[in-house]
N, C-alpha and C positions, 0 to 999 in steps of 0.2 A: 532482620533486615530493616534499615533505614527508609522512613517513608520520602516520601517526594510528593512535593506538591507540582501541578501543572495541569495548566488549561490549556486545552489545545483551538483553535479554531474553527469553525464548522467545516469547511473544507477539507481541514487536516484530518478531521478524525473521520470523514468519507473517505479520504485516504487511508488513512489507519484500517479499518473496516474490511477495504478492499484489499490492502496488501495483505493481513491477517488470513483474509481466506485465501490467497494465493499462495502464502507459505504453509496453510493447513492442508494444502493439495500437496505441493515438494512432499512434506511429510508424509503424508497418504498414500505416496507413488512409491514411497519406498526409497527414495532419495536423501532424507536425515539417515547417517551414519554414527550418529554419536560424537563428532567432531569435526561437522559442518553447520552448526547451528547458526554463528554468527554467517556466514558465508550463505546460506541459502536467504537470512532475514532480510539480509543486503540488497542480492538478486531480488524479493519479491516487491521490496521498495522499490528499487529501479525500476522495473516490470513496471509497476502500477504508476509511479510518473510516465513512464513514457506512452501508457495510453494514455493515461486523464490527459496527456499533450496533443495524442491522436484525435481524440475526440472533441477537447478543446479546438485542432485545425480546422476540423468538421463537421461542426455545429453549429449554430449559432444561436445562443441560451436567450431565454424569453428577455432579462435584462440588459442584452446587445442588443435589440432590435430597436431604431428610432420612430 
């Protein structure tokens, strides 16, 4: 296997983090089939932006605040 280099952003990989454990649950549920891997990875990316958006609407982080 060829390496790859990449840095990801502090963010991104709070994302990464979070969608990892979201697609360790699909698999856990019994939902990986052996030929939905790329299709559940998808789903748990989606999933995990659309909260970090939910939360983002409903929050207001210590660095928002004037």
């Amino acid at each position: 296997m060829a390496k790859s280099y990449m840095q990801l952003q502090e963010s991104e990989g709070h994302l990464l983090a979070a969608a990892s454990r979201l697609y360790s649950a699909f698999y856990a549920s019994g939902l990986y089939d052996g030929s939905n891997e790329t299709e559940l990875m998808k789903k748990a990316i989606k999933e995990t932006i659309q909260m970090a958006n939910a939360i983002d609407a409903a929050v207001i982080a210590d660095s928002e605040v004037e």
